[in-house]
C-alpha positions as a Markdown table, in Angstrom:
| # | Residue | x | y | z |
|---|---|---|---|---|
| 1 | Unk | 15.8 | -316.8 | 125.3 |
| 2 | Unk | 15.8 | -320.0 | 123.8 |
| 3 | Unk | 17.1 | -323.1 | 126.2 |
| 4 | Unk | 19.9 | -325.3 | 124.3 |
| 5 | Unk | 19.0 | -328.9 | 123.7 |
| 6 | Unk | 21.4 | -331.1 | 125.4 |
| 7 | Unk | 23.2 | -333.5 | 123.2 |
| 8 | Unk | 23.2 | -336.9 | 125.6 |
| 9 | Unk | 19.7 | -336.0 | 127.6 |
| 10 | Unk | 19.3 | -338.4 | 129.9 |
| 11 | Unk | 15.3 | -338.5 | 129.6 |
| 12 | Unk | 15.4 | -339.4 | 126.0 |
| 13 | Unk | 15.3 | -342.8 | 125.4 |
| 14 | Unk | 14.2 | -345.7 | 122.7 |
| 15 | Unk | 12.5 | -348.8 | 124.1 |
| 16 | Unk | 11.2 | -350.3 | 121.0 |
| 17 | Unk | 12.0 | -350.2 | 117.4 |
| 18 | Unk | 10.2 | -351.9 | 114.5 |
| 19 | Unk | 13.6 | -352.3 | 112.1 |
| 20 | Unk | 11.9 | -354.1 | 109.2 |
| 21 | Unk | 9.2 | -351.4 | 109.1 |
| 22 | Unk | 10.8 | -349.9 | 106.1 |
| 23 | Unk | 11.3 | -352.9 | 104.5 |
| 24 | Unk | 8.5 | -353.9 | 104.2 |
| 25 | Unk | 6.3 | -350.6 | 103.8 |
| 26 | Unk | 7.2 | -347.7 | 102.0 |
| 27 | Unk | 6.6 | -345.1 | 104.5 |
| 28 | Unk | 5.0 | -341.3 | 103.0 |
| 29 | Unk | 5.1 | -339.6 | 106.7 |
| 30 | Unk | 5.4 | -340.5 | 110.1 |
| 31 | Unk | 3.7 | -338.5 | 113.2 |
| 32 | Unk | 4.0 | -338.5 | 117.0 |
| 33 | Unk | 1.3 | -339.5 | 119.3 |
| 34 | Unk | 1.2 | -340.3 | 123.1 |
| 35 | Unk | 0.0 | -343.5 | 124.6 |
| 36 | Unk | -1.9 | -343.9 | 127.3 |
| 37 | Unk | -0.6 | -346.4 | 129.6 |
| 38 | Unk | -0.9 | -347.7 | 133.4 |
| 39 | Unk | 1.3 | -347.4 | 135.8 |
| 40 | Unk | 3.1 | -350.6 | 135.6 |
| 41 | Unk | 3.4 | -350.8 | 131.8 |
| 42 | Unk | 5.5 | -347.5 | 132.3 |
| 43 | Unk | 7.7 | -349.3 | 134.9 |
| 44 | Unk | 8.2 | -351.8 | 132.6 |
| 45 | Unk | 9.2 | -349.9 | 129.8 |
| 46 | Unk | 12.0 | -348.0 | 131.4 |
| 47 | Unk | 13.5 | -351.1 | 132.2 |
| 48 | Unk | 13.4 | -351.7 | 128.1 |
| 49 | Unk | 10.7 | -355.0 | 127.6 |
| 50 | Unk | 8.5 | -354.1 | 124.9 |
| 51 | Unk | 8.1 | -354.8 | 121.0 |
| 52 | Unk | 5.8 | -352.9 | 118.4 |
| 53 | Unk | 7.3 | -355.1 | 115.2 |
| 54 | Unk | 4.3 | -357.2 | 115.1 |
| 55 | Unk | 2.0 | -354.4 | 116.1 |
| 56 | Unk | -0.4 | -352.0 | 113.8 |
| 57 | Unk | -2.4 | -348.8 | 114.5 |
| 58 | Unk | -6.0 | -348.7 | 113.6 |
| 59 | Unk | -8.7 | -345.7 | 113.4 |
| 60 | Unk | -11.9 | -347.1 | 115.1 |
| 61 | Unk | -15.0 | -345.2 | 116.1 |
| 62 | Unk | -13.1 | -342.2 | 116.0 |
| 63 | Unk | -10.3 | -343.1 | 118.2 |
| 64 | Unk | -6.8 | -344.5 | 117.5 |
| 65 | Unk | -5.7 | -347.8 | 118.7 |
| 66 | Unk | -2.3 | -349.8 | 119.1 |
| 67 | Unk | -3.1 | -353.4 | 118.7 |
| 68 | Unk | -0.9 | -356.1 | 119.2 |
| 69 | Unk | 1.8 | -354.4 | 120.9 |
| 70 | Unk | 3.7 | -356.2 | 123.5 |
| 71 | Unk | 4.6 | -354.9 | 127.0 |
| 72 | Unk | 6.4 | -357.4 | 129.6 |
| 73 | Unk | 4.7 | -357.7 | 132.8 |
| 74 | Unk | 6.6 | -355.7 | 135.7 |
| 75 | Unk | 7.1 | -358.9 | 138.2 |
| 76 | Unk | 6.8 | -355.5 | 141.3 |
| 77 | Unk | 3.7 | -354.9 | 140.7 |
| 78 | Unk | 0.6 | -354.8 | 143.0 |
| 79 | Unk | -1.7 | -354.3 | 139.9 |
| 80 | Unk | -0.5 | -355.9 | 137.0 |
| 81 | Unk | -1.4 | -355.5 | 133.4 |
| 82 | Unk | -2.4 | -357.7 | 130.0 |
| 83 | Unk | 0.8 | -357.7 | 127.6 |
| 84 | Unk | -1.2 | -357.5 | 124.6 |
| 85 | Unk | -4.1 | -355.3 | 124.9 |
| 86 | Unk | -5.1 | -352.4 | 123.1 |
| 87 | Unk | -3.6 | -349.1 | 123.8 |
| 88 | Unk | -5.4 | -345.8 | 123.2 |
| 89 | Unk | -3.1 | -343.6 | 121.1 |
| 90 | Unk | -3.5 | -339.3 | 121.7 |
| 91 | Unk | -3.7 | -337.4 | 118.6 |
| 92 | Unk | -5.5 | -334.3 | 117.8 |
| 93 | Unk | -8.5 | -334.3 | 115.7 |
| 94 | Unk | -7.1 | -332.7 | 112.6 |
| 95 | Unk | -4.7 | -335.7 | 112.5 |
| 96 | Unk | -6.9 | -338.3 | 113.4 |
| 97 | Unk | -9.4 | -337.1 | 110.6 |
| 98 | Unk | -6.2 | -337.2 | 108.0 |
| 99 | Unk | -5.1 | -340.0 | 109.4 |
| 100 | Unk | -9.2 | -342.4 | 109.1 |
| 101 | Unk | -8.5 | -340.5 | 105.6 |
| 102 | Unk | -5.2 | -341.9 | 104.3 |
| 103 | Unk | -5.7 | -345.8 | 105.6 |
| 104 | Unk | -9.9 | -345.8 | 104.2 |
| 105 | Unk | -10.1 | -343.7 | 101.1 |
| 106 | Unk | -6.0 | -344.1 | 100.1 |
| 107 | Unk | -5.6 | -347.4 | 101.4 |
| 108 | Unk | -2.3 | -347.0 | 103.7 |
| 109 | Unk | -1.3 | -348.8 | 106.4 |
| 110 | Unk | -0.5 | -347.3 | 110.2 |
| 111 | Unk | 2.5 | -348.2 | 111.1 |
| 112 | Unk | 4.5 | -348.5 | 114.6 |
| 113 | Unk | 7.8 | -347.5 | 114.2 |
| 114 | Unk | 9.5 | -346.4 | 117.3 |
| 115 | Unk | 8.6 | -346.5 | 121.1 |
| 116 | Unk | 10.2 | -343.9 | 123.1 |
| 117 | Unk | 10.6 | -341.6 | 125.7 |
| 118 | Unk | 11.0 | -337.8 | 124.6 |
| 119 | Unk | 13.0 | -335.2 | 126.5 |
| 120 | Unk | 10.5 | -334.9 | 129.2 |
| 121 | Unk | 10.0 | -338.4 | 129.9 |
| 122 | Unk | 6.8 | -339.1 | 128.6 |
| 123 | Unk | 6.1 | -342.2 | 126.7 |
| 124 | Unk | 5.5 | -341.5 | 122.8 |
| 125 | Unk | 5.0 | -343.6 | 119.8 |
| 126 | Unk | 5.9 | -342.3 | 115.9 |
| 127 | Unk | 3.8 | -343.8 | 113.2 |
| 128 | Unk | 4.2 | -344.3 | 109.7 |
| 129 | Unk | 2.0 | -343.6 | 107.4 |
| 130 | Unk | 3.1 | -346.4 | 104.8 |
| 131 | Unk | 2.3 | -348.4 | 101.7 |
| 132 | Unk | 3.2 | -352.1 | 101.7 |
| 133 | Unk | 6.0 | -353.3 | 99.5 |
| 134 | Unk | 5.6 | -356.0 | 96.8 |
| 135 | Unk | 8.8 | -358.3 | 96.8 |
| 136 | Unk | 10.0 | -356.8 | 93.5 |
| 137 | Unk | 10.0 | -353.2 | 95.2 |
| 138 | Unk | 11.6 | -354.7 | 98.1 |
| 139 | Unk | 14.4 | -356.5 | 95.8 |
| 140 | Unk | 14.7 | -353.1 | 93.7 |
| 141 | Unk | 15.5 | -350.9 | 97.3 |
| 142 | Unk | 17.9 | -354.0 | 98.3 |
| 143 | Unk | 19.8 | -353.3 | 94.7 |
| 144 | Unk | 19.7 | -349.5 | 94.8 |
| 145 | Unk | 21.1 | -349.9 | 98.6 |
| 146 | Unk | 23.7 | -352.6 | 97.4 |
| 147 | Unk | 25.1 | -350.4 | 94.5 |
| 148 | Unk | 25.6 | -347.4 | 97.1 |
| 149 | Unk | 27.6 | -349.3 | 99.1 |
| 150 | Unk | 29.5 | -350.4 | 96.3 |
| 151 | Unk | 29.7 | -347.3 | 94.7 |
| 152 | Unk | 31.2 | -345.6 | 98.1 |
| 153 | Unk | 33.6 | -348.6 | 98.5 |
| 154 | Unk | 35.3 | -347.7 | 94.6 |
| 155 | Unk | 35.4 | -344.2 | 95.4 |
| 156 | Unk | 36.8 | -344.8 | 98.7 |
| 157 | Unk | 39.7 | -346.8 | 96.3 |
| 158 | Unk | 40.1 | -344.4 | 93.9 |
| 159 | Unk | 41.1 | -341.3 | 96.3 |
């Protein structure tokens, strides 16, 4: 028998969000992978001091990276870590091949969207698999999301 998901679960929680992620990229799919961090980089995120916004993911000798990604140093600790260095990201090798695929041969970009722990407490990252945006596409999703908005306001009127 299948346990029931708890609506509030304490465990789950967001640390870090990249908002302007699909602003700026159109985003195909997105796909979880663990991190591999020390032990003070996870005391540091549960007390919610990180950013991935200016952060990318990268396919390098057959490993994926997270560059750029900030974590705040935890002030308790005996051995402390650098804010910004590259994290090792777990994926399994069916992903990882698709993955050196779609940025080399199709050109995407690997995005960081969201830094989180999942219901068991264990750090995760979900990455987009995204396109960059030219500023007319970006105008044209800011006048299709405009016109929604309008559009529910004058039904919202009319009833």
């Amino acid at each position: 028998m299948a346990k029931k998901k708890q609506k509030s679960d304490p465990n789950y929680k967001v640390i870090a969000e990249n908002r302007r992620a699909r602003f700026d990229y159109a985003i195909e799919d997105d796909i979880e992978c663990g991190v591999i961090l020390t032990g003070s980089e996870v005391k540091s995120l549960r007390e919610n001091s990180a950013n991935v916004a200016e952060s990318y993911a990268a396919v390098e000798d057959g490993e994926l990276w997270l560059v750029n990604s900030y974590i705040a140093p935890y002030e308790r600790a005996m051995f402390p870590h650098m804010e910004r260095r590259r994290r090792k990201l777990l994926v399994s090798k069916r992903e990882l091949s698709r993955l050196w695929n779609e940025t080399q041969r199709k050109g995407m970009t690997l995005v960081p969207m969201v830094l989180y722990f999942n219901h068991k407490g264990i750090a995760k990252l979900k990455i987009g698999i995204a396109k960059g945006k030219k500023t007319v596409d970006k105008r044209a999703t800011e006048a299709k999301r405009d016109w929604n908005r309008q559009k529910q306001r004058l039904l919202k009127q009319n009833s």
